[in-house]
C-alpha positions in Angstrom: -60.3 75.3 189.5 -63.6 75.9 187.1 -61.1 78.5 185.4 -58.0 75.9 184.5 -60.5 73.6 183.6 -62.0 76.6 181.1 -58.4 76.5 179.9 -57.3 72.9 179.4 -61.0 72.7 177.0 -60.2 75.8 175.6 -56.5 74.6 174.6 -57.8 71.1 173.9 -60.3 72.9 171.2 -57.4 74.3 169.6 -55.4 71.2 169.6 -58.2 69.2 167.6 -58.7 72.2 165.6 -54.9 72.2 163.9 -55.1 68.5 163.9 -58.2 68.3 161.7 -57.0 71.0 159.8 -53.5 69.3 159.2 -56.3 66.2 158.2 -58.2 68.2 155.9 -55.2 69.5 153.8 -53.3 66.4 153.9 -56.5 64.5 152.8 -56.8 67.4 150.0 -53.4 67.4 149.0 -53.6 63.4 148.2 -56.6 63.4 146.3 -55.4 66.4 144.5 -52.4 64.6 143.8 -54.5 61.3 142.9 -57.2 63.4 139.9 -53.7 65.2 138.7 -52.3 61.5 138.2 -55.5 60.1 136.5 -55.9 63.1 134.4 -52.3 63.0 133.2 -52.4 59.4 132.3 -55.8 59.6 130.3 -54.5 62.4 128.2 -51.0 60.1 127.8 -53.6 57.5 126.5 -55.3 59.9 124.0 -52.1 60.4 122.8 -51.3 56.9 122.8 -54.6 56.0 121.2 -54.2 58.7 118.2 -51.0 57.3 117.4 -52.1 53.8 117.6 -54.9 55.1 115.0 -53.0 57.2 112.8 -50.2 54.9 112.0 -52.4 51.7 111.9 -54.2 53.4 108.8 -57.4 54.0 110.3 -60.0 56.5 108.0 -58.9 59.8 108.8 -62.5 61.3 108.1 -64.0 58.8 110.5 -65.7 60.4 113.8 -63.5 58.6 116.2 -60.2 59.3 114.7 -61.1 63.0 114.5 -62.4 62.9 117.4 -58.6 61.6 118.9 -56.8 63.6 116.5 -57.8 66.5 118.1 -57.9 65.8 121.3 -54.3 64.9 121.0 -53.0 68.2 118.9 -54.4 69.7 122.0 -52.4 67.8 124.4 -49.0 67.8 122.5 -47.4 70.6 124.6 -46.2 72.5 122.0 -44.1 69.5 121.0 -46.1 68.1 118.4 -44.1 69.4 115.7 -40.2 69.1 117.1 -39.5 66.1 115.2 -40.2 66.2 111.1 -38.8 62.9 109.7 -39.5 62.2 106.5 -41.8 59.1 107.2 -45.2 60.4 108.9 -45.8 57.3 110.5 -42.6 58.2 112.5 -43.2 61.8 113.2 -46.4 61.4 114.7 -44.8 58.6 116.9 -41.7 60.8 118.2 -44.0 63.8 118.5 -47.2 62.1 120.0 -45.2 59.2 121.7 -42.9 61.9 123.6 -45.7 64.1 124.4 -47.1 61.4 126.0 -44.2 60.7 128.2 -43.9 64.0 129.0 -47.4 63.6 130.4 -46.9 60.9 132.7 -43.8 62.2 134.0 -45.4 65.7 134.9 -48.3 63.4 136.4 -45.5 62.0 138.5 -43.4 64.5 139.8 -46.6 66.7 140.5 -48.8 64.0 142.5 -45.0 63.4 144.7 -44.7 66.8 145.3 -48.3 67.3 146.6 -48.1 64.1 148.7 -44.3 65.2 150.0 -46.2 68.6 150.7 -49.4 66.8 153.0 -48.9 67.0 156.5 
């Protein structure tokens, strides 16, 4: 009897092992999923900002809209010149504008599949 009940703790150790384990990585899968979401919408708002600046007129040598200019020809995904209209107000709104976008929906379809991967 002391031997199966050696066995039954034994088994029951491994039982609440996988379970906390299947806790942990679910539990690091949705915050994973929940800092790739915030990231992807603050760099979608650094876009949004920049173009909010640059076609508003704001002082292109001031600190702050150097500061997002660059910060958002960093985050353009190699898109930031597909569009070349002949207005520049407008190119920087497809260009930024759909980088942007793009941002949010990678932000979405990456935190789903992290939370359709948790356990």
């Amino acid at each position: 009897m002391a031997q199966d009940a050696s066995t039954d703790t034994s088994e029951q150790r491994r039982s609440h092992t996988s379970e906390d384990m299947r806790a942990l990585v679910r539990k690091v899968l949705t915050v994973a999923a929940s800092v790739i979401r915030i990231l992807t919408v603050i760099f979608a708002a650094i876009l949004v900002v920049h173009v909010i600046l640059a076609v508003a007129g704001a002082n292109p040598a001031n600190g702050i809209t150097i500061f997002f200019r660059d910060l958002a020809n960093n985050l353009t995904l190699g898109i930031g010149d597909l569009f070349l209209p002949a207005s520049e107000s407008l190119r920087i709104i497809l260009n930024f504008g759909l980088a942007a976008v793009v941002w949010i929906v990678i932000g979405i379809v990456v935190s789903k599949l992290l939370n359709a991967l948790a356990p």
